[in-house]
C-alpha positions as a Markdown table, in Angstrom:
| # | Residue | x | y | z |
|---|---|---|---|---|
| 1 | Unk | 93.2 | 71.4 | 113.3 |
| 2 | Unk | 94.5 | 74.0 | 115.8 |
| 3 | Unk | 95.6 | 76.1 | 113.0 |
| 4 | Unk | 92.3 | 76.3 | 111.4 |
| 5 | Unk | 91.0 | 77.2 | 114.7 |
| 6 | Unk | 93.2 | 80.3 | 115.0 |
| 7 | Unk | 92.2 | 81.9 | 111.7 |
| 8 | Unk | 90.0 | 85.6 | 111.9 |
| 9 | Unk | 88.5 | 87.3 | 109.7 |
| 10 | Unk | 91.6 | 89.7 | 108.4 |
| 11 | Unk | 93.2 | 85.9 | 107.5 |
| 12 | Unk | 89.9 | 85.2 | 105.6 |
| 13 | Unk | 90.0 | 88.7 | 103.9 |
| 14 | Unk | 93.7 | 88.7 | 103.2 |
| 15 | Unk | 94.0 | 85.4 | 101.9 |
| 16 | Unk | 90.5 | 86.0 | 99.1 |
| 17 | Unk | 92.4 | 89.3 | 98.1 |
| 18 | Unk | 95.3 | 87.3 | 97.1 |
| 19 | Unk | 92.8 | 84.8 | 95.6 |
| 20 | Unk | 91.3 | 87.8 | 93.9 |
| 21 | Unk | 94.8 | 89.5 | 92.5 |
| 22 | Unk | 95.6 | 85.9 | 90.7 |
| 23 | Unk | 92.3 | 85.3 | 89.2 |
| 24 | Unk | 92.5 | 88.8 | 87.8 |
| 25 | Unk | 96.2 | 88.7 | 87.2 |
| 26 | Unk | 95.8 | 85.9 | 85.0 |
| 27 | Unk | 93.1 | 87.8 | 82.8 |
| 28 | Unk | 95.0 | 90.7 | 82.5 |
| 29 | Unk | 98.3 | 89.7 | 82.3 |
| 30 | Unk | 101.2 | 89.7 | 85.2 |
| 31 | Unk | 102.7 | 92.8 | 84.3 |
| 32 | Unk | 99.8 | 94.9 | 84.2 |
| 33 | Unk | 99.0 | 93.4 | 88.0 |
| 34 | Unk | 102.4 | 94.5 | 89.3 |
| 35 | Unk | 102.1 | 97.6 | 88.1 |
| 36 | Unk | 98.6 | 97.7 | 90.1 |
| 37 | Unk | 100.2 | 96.5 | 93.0 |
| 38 | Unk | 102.8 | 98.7 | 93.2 |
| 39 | Unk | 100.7 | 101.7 | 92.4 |
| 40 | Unk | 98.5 | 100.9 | 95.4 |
| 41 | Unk | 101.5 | 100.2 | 97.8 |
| 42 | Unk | 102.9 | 103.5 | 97.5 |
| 43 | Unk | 99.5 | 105.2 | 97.5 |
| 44 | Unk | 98.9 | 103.0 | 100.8 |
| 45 | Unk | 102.4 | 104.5 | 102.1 |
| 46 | Unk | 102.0 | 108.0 | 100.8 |
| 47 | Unk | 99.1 | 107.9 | 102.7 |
| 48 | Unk | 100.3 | 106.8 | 106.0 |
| 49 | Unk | 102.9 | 109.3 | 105.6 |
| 50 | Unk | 100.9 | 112.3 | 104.7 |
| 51 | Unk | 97.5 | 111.8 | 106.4 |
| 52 | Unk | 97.8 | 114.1 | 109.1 |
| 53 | Unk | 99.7 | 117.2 | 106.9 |
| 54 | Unk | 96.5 | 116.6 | 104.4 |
| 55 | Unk | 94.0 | 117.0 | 107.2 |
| 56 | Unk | 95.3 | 120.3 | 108.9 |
């Protein structure tokens, strides 16, 4: 029970996006979903990378 009562809300929110990226992945197909994935990931690292040069 002590792990339940160590769970936030980014643990909540994490956990129903992966909920989310199955449901969908198993409409759309698995491939597609990677390719989703992997599109937002280096979107989320290009903009990590580039945030300040983009804002100057």
């Amino acid at each position: 029970m002590s792990f339940l009562a160590n769970i936030n809300w980014l643990d909540v929110l994490i956990v129903a996006l992966l909920v989310l990226g199955v449901a969908v992945g198993f409409f759309q197909g698995l491939v597609r979903q990677l390719l989703g994935l992997l599109t937002f990931y280096i979107s989320l690292v290009l903009a990590t990378q580039y945030h300040l040069v983009v804002t100057r």
